[in-house]
C-alpha positions as CSV (number, residue, x, y, z in Angstrom):
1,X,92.6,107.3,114.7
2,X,90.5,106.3,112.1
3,X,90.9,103.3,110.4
4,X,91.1,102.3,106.6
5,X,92.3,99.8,104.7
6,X,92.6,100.3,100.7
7,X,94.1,96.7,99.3
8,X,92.3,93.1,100.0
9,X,91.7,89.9,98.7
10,X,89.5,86.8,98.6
11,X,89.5,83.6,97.8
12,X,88.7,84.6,93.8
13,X,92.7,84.9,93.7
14,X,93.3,81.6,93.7
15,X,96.2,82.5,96.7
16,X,94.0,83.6,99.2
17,X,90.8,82.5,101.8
18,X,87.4,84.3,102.4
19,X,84.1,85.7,100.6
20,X,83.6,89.4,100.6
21,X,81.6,89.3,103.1
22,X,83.9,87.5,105.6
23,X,86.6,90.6,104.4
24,X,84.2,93.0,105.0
25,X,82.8,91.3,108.2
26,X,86.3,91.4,109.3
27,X,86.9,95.1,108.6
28,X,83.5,96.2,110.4
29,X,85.0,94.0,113.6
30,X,88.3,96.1,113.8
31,X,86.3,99.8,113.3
32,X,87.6,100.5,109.9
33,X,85.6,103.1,108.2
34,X,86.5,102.0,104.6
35,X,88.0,98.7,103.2
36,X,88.8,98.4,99.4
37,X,88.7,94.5,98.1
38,X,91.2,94.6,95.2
39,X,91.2,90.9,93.3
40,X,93.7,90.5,90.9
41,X,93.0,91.2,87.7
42,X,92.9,87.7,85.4
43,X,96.0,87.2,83.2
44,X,96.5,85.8,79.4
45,X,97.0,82.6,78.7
46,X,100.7,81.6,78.8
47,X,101.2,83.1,82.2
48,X,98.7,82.0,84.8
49,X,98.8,78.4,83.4
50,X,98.4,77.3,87.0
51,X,95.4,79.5,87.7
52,X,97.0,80.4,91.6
53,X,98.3,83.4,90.6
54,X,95.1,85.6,89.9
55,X,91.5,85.5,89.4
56,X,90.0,83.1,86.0
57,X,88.3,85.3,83.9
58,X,85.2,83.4,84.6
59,X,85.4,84.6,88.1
60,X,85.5,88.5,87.1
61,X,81.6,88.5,87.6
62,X,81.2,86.3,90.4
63,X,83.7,88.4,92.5
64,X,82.4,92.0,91.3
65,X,78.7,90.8,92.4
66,X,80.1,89.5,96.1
67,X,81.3,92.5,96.8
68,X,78.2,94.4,95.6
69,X,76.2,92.2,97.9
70,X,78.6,92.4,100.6
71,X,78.2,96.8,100.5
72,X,74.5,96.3,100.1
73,X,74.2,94.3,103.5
74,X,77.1,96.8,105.0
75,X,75.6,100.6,105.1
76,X,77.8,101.5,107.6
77,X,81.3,100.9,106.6
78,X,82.9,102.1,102.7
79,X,83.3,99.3,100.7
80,X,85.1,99.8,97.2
81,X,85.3,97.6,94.6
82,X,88.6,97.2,92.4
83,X,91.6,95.5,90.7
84,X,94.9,94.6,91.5
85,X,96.5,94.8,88.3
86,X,99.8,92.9,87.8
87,X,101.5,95.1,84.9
88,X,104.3,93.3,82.9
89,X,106.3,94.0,79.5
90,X,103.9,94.8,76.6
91,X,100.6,94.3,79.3
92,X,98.8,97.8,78.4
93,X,96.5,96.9,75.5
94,X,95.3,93.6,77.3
95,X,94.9,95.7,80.8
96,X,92.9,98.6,79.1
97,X,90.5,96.0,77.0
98,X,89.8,94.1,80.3
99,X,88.8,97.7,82.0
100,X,86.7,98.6,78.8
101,X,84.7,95.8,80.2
102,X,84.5,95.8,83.6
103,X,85.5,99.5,84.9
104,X,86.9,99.6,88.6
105,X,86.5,101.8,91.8
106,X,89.8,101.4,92.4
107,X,92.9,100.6,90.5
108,X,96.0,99.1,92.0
109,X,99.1,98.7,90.2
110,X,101.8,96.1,91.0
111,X,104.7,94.2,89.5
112,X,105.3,90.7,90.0
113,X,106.7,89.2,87.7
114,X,109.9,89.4,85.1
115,X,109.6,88.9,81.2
116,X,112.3,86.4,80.1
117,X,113.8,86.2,76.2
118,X,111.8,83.4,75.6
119,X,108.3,84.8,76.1
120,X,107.9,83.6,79.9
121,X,107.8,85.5,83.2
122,X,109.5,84.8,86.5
123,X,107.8,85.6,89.3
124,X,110.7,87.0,91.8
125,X,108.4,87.3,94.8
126,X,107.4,83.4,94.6
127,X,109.2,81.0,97.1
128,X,109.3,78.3,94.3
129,X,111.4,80.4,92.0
130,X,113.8,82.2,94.4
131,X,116.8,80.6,92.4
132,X,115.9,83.1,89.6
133,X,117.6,85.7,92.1
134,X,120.8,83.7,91.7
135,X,120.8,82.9,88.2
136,X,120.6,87.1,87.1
137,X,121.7,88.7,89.9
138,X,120.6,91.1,92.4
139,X,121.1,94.2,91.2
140,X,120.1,93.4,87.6
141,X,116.9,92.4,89.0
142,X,116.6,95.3,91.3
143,X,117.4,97.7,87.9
144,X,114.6,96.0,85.9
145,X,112.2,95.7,88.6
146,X,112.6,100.0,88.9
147,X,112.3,100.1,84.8
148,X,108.9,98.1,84.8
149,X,107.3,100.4,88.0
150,X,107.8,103.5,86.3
151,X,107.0,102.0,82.7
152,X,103.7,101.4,84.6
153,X,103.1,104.3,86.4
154,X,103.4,106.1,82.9
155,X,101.6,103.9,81.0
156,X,97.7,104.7,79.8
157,X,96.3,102.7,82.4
158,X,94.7,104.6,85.0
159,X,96.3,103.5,88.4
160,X,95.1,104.9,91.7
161,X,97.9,103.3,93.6
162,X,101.0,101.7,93.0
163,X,101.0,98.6,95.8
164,X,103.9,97.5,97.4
165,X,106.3,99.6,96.0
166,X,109.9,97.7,96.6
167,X,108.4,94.1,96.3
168,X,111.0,92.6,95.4
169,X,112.9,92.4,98.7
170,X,109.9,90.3,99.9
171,X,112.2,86.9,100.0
172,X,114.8,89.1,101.8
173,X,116.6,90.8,98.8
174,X,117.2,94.3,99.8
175,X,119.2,96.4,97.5
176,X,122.8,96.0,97.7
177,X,123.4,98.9,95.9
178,X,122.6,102.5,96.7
179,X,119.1,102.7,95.4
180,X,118.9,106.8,96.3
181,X,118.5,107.7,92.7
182,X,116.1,104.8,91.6
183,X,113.9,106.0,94.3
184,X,114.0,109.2,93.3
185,X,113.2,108.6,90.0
186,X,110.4,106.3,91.4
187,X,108.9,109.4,93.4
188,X,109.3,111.7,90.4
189,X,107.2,109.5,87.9
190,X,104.6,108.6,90.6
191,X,104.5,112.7,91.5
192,X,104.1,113.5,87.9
193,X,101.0,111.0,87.5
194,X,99.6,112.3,90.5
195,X,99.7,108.8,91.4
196,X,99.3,107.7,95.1
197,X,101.3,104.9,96.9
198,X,100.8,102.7,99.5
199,X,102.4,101.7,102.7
200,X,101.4,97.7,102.9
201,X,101.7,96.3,106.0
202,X,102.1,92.6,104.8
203,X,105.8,92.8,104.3
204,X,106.0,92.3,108.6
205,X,104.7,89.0,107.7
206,X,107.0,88.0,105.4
207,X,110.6,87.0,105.3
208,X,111.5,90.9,105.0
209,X,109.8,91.6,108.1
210,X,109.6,94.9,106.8
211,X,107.2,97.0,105.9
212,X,106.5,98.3,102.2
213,X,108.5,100.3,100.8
214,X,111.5,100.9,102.8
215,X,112.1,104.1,105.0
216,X,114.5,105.6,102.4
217,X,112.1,104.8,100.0
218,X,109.3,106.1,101.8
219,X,110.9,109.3,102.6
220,X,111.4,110.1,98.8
221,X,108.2,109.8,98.2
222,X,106.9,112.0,100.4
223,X,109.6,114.6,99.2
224,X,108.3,114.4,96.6
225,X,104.7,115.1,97.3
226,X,103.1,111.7,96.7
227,X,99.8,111.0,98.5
228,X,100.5,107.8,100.9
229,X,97.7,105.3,101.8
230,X,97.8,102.5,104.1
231,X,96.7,98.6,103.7
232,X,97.1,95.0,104.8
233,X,96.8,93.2,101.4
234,X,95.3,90.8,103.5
235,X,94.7,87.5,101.8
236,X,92.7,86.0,104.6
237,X,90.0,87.9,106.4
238,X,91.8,87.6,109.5
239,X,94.6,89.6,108.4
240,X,92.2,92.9,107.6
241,X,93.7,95.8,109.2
242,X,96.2,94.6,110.0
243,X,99.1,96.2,111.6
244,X,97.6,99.7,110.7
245,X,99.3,101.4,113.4
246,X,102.8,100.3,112.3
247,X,101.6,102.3,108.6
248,X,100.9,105.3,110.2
249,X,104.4,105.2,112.2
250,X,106.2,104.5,109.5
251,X,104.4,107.8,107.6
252,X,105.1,110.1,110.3
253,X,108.6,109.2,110.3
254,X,108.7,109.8,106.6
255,X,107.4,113.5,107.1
256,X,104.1,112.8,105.8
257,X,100.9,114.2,108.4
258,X,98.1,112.5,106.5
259,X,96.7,109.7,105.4
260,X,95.4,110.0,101.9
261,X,92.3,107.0,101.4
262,X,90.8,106.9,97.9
263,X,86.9,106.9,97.6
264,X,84.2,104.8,95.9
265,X,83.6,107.6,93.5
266,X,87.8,108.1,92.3
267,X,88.6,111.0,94.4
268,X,90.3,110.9,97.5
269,X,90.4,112.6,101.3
270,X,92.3,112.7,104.1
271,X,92.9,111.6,107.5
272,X,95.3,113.5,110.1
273,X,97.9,111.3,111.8
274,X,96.8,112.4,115.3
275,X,97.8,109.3,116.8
């Protein structure tokens, strides 16, 4: 089966190793057809103080021109250019200025991170601040975590895909609630938006061990008619492509027969899940 991978990173993020060309070097050596580098869109001041969360905005230029010269040695593989963009409360104006500068291929949108009362943001998917489960509780996180996603898929910025759709159990937090109608609403907003989602393969290496999202999860979606790509999120080249087959598994047992893989140009094809 043909093999694609639509969400990668590079050492530009501050939490990850390897040049474009090492990614794309990587993807050529496991026979993908089309691999999307998606860096993470730099964030204001106040909440990237560290600078290992997501690209500098010095970098922004630096990063879109490796991967420009990575395609340009590469004829014979796709290789699209984008953002990972890490929306949080009151992020649209700052996201839509940084796109009127530096438009993207391909637009992923993700949630990390929790705004707090006093201005600051918890990031519940970081090992350093798993005590933040503790101190609001599970399902209270797991209720604003659902608010944010569909606040972004509704918002004016013009995500492609919505990455790692239940993130928030990557420390091991499942749901301890029934989450049926939160995931419905999920696949209704992301249906609606003609928005695609993406099954990321990352979560098997991760406390979870579980893919992204969730079979229940991924089964509303495809109820619901949303197009379903597949990734890594590879933060290392060695990780491209990773555990593709396990994606395509997990699809088929969701209902869905395809594969949908966006394209450098912003529209999208398909690949039958013939395996």
């Amino acid at each position: 089966m043909e093999k694609t991978d639509t969400h990668t990173h590079t050492f530009y993020s501050h939490h990850g190793e390897g040049t474009a060309a090492e990614v794309v070097a990587a993807a050529r050596e496991q026979g993908l057809t089309t691999v999307a580098i998606t860096e993470h869109l730099p964030l204001p001041a106040g909440v990237n103080d560290d600078g290992t969360f997501a690209m500098q905005p010095e970098d922004v230029e630096p990063y879109l021109a490796s991967v420009q010269d990575a395609r340009a040695a590469h004829s014979d593989i796709e290789v699209i250019c984008g953002f990972e963009v890490d929306w949080r409360e009151g992020a649209e104006d700052y996201i839509l200025d940084w796109l009127k500068r530096y438009p993207s291929e391909l637009l992923l949108g993700s949630v990390h991170m929790l705004s707090e009362a006093d201005g600051s943001h918890w990031e519940f998917d970081h090992p350093a601040y798993i005590d933040g489960w503790a101190e609001r509780g599970e399902e209270q996180v797991w209720q604003r975590y659902f608010e944010l996603w569909r606040d972004a898929v509704q918002s004016a910025v013009p995500f492609q895909v919505m990455a790692h759709p239940d993130l928030p159990k990557k420390l091991g937090f499942r749901p301890t609630f029934d989450a049926r109608e939160l995931y419905a609403a999920m696949a209704e907003v992301a249906a609606a938006a003609d928005v695609m989602v993406e099954v990321n393969t990352s979560g098997l290496r991760r406390a979870i061990a579980e893919l992204y999202p969730a079979p229940e999860l991924l089964r509303a979606f495809c109820d619901a008619g949303v197009p379903c790509t597949v990734s890594s999120d590879a933060h290392t080249p060695g990780d491209v492509g990773r555990d593709l087959p396990a994606a395509w598994a997990a699809l088929r047992s969701a209902g869905y027969r395809q594969v949908t893989v966006p394209t450098r140009d912003g529209d999208r094809r398909a690949i039958l899940l013939d395996f």
